[in-house]
VOGU-3710 file (C-alpha; in Angstrom, 3 decimals, decimal comma):
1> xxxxxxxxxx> -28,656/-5,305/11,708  -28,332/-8,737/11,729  -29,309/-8,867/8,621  -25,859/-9,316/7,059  -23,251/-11,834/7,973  -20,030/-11,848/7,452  -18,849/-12,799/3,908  -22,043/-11,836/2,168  -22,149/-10,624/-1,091  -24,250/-7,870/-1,101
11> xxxxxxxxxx> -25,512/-4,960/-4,403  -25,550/-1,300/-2,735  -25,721/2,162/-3,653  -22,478/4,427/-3,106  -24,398/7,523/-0,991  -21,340/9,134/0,274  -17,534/9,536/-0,726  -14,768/10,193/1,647  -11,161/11,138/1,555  -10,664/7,292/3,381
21> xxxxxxxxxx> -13,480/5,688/1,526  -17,119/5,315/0,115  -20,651/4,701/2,350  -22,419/2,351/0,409  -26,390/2,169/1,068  -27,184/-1,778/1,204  -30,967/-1,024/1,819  -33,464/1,704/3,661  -31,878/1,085/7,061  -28,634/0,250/6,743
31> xxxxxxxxxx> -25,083/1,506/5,192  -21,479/0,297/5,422  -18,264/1,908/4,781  -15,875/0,782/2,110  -12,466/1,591/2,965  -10,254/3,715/0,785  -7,699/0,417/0,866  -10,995/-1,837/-0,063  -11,592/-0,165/-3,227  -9,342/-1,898/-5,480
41> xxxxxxxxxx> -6,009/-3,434/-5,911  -2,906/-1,454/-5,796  -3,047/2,442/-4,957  -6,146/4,695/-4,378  -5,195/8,226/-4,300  -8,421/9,470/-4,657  -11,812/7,878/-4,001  -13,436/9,877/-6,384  -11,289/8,581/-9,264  -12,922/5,160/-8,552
51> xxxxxxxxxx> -16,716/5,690/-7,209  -19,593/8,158/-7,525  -22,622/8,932/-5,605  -25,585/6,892/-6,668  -23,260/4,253/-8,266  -24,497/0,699/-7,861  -21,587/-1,764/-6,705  -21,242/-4,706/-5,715  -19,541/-5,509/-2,122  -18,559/-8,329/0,074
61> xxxxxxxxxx> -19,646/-8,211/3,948  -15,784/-8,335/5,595  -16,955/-7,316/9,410  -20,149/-6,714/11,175  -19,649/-4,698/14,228  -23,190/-5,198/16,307  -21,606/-2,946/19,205  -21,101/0,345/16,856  -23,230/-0,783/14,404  -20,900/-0,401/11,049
71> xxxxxxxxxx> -20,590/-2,781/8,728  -16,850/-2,810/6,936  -17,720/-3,630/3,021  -15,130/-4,553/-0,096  -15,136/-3,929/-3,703  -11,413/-5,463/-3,826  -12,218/-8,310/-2,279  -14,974/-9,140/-5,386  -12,153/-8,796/-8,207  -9,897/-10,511/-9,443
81> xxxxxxxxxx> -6,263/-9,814/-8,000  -3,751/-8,665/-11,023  -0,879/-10,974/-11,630  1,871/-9,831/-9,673  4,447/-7,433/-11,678  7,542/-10,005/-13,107  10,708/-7,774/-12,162  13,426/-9,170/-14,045  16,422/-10,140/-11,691  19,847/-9,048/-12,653
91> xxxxxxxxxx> 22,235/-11,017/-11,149  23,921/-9,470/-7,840  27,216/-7,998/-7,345  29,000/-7,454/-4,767  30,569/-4,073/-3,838  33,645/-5,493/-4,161  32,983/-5,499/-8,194  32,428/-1,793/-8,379  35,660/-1,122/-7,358  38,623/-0,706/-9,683
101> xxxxxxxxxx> 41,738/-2,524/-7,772  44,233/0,099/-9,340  42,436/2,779/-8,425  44,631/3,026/-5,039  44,896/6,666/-5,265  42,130/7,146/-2,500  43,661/4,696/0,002  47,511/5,995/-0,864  46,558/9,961/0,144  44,821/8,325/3,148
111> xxxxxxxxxx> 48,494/6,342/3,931  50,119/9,517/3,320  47,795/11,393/5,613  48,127/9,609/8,333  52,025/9,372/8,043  51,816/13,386/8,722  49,321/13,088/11,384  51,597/10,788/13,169  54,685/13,004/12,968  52,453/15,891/14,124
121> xxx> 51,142/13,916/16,487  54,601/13,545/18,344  55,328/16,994/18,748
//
């Protein structure tokens, strides 16, 4: 098992597809997992929609576990990472801008309320 160190680049065979990733075949002997998050940048709903069985990929070595014997394997980490999305900043404003100073009509009915509560209060 030693065979593979960590940060290898490696060619394998996808042999098995998973709901959290793909089993890639690096030779006879040995397989690693590629995890669903390892696949590619951004979001992987479905492995399927990325890999196939028998599909030759390329992977990079992230972890070799000698205890368990798995190796943890990356597609992602072989590509090259999209530019990040450009949001386009407005500029902020504060709450105090959404509200419409003459609109008092809310905070008089409150003023009047509570003039009633008091009275009824001191019965």
């Amino acid at each position: 098992m030693t065979k593979y160190q960590t940060g290898d680049t490696v060619a394998g065979k996808v042999t098995g597809i998973q709901p959290y990733g793909a089993f890639v075949a690096l030779d006879d002997q040995t397989q690693g997992l590629v995890h669903i998050s390892e696949i590619t940048h951004g979001y992987v709903k479905e492995v399927s929609e990325y890999l196939a069985v028998g599909q030759e990929v390329n992977v990079k070595v992230l972890e070799v576990d000698e205890k368990s014997k798995k190796i943890s394997l990356s597609i992602r980490a072989l590509q090259e990472q999209p530019p990040a999305a450009q949001r386009t900043e407005k500029p902020k404003q504060s709450l105090q801008s959404h509200v419409n100073e003459n609109d008092s009509e809310g905070f008089n009915s409150l003023k009047d309320k509570m003039q009633e509560w008091i009275k009824r209060s001191g019965q």
